[in-house]
C-alpha positions in Angstrom: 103.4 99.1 94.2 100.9 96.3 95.1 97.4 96.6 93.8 94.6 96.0 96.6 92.6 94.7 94.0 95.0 92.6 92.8 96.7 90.5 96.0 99.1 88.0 95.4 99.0 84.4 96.4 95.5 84.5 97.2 95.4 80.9 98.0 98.0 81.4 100.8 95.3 83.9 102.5 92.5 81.1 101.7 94.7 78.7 103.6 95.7 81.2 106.2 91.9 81.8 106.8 91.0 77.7 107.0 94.2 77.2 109.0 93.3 79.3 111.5 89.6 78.7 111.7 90.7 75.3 112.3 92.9 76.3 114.9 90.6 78.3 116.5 88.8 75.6 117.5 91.3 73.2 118.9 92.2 76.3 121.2 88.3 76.4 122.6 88.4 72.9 123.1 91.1 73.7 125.5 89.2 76.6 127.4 89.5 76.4 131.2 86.6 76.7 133.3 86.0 77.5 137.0 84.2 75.6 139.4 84.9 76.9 142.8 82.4 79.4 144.3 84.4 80.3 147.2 87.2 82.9 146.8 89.7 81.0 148.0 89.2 78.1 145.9 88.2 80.5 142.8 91.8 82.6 143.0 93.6 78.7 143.1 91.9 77.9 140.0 92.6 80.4 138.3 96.1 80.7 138.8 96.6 77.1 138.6 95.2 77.7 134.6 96.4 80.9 134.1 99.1 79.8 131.7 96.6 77.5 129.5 94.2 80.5 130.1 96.5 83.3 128.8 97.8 81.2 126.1 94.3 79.9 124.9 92.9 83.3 124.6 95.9 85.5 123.5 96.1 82.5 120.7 92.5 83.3 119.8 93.5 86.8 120.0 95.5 86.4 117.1 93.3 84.4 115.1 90.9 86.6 115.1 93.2 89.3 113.7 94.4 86.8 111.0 90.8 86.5 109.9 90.5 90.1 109.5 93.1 90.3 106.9 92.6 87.2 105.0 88.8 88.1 105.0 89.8 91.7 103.5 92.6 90.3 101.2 90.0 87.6 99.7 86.9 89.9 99.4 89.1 91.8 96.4 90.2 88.6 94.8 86.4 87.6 94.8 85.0 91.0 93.1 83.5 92.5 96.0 85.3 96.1 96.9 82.2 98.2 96.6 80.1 100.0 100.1 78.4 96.8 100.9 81.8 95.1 101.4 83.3 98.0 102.9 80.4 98.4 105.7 80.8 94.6 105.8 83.9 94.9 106.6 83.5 97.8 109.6 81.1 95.7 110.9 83.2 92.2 111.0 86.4 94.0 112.2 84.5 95.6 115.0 82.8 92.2 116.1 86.1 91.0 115.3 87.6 93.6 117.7 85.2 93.4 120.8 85.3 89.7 120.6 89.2 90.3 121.5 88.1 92.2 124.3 86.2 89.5 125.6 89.4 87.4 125.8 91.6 89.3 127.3 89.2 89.8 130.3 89.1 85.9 130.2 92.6 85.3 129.3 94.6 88.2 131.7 92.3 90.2 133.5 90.9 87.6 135.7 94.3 85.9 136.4 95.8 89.0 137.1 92.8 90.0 139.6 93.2 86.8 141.3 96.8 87.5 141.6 96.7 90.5 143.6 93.9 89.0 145.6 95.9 85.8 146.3 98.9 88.6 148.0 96.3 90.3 149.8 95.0 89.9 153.7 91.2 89.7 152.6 89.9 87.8 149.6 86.4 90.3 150.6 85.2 91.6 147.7 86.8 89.2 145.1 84.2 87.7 143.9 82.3 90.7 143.3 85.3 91.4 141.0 85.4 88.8 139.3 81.6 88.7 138.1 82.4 92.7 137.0 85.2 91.2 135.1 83.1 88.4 133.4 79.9 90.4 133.0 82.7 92.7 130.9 83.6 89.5 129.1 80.0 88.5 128.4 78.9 92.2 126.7 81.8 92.2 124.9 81.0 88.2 123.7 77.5 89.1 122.7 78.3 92.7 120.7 81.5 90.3 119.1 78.6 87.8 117.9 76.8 90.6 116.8 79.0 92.4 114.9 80.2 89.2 113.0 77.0 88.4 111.8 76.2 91.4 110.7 79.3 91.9 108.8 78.8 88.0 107.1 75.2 89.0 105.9 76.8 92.0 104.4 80.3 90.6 102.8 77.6 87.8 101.8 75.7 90.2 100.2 78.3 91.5 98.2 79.7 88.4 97.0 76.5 86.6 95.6 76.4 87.8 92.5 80.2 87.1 91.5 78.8 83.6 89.8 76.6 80.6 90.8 79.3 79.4 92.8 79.6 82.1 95.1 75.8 82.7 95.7 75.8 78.3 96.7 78.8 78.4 99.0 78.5 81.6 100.8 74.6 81.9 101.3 75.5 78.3 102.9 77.6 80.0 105.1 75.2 82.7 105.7 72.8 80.3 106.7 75.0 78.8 109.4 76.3 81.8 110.8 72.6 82.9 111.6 71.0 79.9 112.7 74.4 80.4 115.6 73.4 83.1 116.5 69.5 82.3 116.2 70.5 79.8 118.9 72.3 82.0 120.9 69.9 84.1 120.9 67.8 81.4 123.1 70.0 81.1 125.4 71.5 84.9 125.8 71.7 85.3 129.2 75.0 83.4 129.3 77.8 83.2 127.0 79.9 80.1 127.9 82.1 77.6 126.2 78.8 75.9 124.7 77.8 78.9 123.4 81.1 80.1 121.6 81.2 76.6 120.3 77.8 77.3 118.7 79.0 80.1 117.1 82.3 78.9 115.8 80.5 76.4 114.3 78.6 78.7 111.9 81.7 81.4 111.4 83.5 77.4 110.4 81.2 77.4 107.5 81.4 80.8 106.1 85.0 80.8 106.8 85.6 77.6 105.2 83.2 78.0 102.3 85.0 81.5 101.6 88.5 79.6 101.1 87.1 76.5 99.3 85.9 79.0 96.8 89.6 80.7 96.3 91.4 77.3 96.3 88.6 76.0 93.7 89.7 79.2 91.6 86.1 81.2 91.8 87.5 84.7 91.1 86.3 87.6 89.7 87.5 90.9 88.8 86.6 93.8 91.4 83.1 95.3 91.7 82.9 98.8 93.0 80.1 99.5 92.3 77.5 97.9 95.1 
């Protein structure tokens, strides 16, 4: 039987995790946006980009899960199993968790609104809809945010004293991931494409620093007791 704090082929997970981050943002950079403020223009957008939309966001979807588990499967080859990691991890999971949300209001919630609309009599009342079903996408966006940071400071935290390395790299990271949201934070009452760009910038970093420190062999046995 596997040991947790043990994991084979961490590397793999390190490349998974930079992979993905990677991937992550060539899928933003194909976002779709809407321009049309009337309904009838608004439901034609988005069904015209409801396939890049759906396959944009459910792709992100599952990026976000892969960073989950490669974050949880590296944390043990780094040393860091104790409460700090564990929280860390709560907290990171759940912004992990609600930022999903927030995509699949973007990514198939919207289209399939507009698609009953676009069958209907009346378009009255779409629009109304729709800004319910993006002011759900925005709450979810910021608590996402949220919850990632949080959960960086902390896996950060438990990390920094696994060896020099580790405290360089990942307070690097840290450092990113908080001047994101720092910025965001300025500019809070909307959550757009700019803004997630912002804060994939600074999750880049950590994620990124996280691997280069697995493929550079900076291991440690487990702490437990942080």
């Amino acid at each position: 039987m596997q040991d947790y704090a043990q994991p084979t082929r961490p590397k793999l997970h390190a490349a998974v995790l930079a992979s993905s981050t990677l991937l992550a943002a060539g899928f933003v950079s194909h976002h779709p946006t809407i321009s049309s403020s009337d309904p009838d223009g608004a439901i034609a957008e988005i069904l015209a980009e409801a396939g890049v939309n759906g396959t944009v966001h459910g792709s992100l979807i599952v990026i976000l899960g892969l960073w989950w588990l490669s974050v949880r499967t590296l944390l043990s080859v780094h040393g860091s199993l104790g409460m700090t990691a564990r929280i860390g991890l709560f907290c990171y999971g759940f912004g992990l968790a609600t930022t999903s949300a927030a995509a699949m209001c973007s990514g198939f919630l919207a289209p399939e609104v507009a698609s009953n609309f676009a069958s209907a009599e009346s378009t009255e009342g779409f629009l109304d809809l729709l800004r319910l079903v993006y002011s759900m996408n925005q709450t979810a966006d910021r608590f996402g945010m949220l919850g990632m940071t949080l959960g960086v400071v902390l896996l950060t935290a438990a990390m920094l004293r696994q060896s020099r390395a580790h405290a360089w790299v990942m307070s690097v990271g840290l450092a990113a991931t908080c001047l994101s949201l720092v910025i965001l934070l300025a500019r809070w009452s909307t959550v757009g494409v700019s803004e997630v760009w912002i804060f994939l910038g600074g999750q880049a970093v950590w994620n990124l620093g996280l691997a280069a420190l697995t493929f550079l062999g900076q291991r440690d046995q487990p702490s437990i007791d942080n």
